[in-house]
Structures are given as C-alpha cells and as structure tokens.
C-alpha positions as a printed Julia matrix, in Angstrom:
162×3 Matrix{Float64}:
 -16.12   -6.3    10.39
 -12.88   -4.68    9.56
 -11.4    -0.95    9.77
 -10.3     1.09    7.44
  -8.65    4.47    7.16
 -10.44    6.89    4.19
  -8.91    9.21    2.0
  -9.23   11.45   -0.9
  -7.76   11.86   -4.19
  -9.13   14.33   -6.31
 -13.32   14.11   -5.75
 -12.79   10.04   -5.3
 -12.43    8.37   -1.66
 -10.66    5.33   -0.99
 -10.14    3.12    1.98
  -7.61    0.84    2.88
  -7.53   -1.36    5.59
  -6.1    -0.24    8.58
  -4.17   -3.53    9.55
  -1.93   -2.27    6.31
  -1.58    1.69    7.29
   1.55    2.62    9.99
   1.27    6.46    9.74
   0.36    9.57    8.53
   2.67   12.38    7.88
   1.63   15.93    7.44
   3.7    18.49    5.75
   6.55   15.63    4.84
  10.03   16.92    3.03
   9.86   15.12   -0.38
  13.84   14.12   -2.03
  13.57   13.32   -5.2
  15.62   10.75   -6.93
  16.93   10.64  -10.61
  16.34    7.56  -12.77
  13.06    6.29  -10.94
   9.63    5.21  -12.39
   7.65    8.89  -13.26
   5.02    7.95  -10.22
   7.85    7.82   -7.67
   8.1    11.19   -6.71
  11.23   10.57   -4.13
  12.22    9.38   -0.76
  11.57   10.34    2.83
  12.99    9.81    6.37
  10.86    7.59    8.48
  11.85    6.55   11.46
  14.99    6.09   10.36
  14.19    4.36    7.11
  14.27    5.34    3.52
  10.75    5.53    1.95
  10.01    5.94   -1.9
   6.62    7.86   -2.27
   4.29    7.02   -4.46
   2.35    9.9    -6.93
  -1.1     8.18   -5.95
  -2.6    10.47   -8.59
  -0.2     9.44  -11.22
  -0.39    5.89  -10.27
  -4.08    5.88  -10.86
  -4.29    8.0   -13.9
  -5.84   11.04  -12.4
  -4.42   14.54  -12.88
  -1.16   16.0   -11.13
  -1.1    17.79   -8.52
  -0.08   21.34   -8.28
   3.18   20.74   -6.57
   1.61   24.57   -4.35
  -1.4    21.08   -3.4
  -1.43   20.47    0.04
  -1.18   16.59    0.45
  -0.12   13.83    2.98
   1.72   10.55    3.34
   0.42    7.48    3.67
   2.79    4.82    5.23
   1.99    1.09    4.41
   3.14   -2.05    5.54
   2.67   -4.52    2.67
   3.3    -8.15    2.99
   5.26  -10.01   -0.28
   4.42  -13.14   -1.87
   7.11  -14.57    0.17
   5.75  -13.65    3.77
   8.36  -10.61    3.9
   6.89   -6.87    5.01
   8.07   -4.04    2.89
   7.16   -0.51    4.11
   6.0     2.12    1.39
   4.55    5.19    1.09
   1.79    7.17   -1.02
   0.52   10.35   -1.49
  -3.07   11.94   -1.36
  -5.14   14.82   -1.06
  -6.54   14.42    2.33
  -7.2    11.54    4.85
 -10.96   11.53    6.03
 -11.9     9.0     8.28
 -11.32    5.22    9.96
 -14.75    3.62    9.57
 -15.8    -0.04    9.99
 -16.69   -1.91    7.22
 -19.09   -5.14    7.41
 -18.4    -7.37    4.6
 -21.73   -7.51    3.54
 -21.8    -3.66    2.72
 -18.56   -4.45    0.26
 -20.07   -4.9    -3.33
 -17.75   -5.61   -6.55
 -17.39   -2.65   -8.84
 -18.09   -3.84  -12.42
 -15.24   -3.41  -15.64
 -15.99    0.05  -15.89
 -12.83    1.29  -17.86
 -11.53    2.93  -15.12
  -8.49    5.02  -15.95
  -6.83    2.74  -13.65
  -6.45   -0.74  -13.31
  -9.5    -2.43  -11.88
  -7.61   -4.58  -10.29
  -6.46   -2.28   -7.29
  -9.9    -2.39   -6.64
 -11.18   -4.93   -3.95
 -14.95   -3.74   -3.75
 -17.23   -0.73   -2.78
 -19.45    0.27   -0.47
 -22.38    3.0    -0.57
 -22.05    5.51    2.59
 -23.68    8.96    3.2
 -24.23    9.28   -0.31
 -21.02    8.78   -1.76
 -19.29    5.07   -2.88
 -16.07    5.02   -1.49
 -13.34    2.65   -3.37
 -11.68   -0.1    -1.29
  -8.21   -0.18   -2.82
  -6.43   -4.23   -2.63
  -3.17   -2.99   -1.02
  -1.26   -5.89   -2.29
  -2.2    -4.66   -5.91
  -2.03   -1.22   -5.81
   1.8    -1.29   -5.21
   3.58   -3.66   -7.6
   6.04   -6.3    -7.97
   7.73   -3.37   -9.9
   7.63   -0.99   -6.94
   8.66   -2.98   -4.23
  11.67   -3.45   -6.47
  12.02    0.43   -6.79
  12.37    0.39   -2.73
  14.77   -2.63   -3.24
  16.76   -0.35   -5.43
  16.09    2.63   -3.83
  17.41    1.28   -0.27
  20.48   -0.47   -2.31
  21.61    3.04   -4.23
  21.35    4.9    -0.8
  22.81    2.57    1.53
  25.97    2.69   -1.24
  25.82    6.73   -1.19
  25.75    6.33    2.18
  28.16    4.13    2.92
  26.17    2.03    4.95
C-alpha cells in the first residue's frame, strides 16, 4: 500500500505519490522569466531555493488558466537517472486528498489519445465514482525540464552574484 496526495486540474484528478511531494503553497508570488519553455510559467522562493513552476495545464494539453484562477504549488522532489534529487514545482487547480492506494486497485489506462502523453501515466484506480489518474513523477517532468532548473539556477545565481 502506498500514499498519495490528490489533486485537480480542470474536472480530472491526479495523484502522485507522496514519498515525491515536499509542500504545498497557497497563494505563491509567481516571477516570471524571459526565454523559458511556454509551460514554465516562472520561479519562486522556497526555502531559500529557486523553483521553476510548471503550467500543469499547459504541460498536459488542457486549457489555460485564467491568470484571476485560484491555484496552488506543488513542490516535488524528483530523483535523476543518476541518483541526484532535483526539487520542482507545478501548478494545479486544487489539492484534494492523501489516500492509500493498494496496488491491486491500480489498473493500466489503455492508448486512449490522450491530449497528453500517456506516458506520464502510471495507472488508475476507480474511487467514489470517479477514476483518478496516477501521474509517473519521473515522466511527467522531463530530461528537458530538469535542465530548465539547471539553467534557471545557473542564470540566477550569475544575476545574483552568487
């Protein structure tokens, strides 16, 4: 049995596994940042370190949010191919719940066409009604992001004179 932390994005819900979530922020101060991939929609201050934030909805295909949308952060810890953590972060709409998952609930979701890569997606289950997507962490945030928060950290810690 594992836990995992649920949230929204648009009428979907996904879960994650908690081993992979650090935080989540409420009302966050978004910077944006010139030249970045159109789903990074900036930076943020966590504890001290500089976050790029992933446009969930964007990364997935869905529509855009209102920017007047309420929405939180997600914080991740993702591990790389080479056994080093990155931290990252991702919008959505709203998180629901942690809930425990027995892997004999988790079912594989057929090549549906999603509008997004299948790939992000590790399995379902069927709860109160509803599926809820389980979302493969390691997928979801690319090779090609974690070098945006490679680059990202390098630009500022220049600006910054770190």
């Amino acid at each position: 049995m594992e836990t995992y932390l649920t949230f929204l994005l648009e009428n979907e819900k996904f879960a994650v596994p908690v081993a992979n979530v650090l935080e989540v922020l409420l009302k966050q101060q978004i910077t944006p940042v010139p030249k970045t991939a159109s789903h990074i929609l900036g930076i943020i201050n966590f504890r001290g370190d500089i976050l790029p934030v992933i446009d969930t909805r964007q990364k997935f295909n869905l529509s855009i949010a209102d920017n007047n949308e309420k929405h939180v952060v997600i914080v991740f810890e993702i591990q790389n191919s080479d056994g080093t953590k990155n931290m990252i972060s991702a919008t959505a709409d709203a998180v629901k719940d942690v809930i425990e998952i027995k892997d004999q609930e988790i079912k594989q979701v057929p090549e549906l066409g999603l509008n997004f890569d299948n790939r992000f997606i590790s399995g379902a289950i069927y709860r109160n009604d509803h599926f809820i997507l389980l979302l493969d962490i390691q997928k979801v945030f690319s090779a090609a992001d974690l070098a945006s928060i490679q680059q990202i950290n390098l630009s500022n810690n220049q600006s910054l004179n770190i």
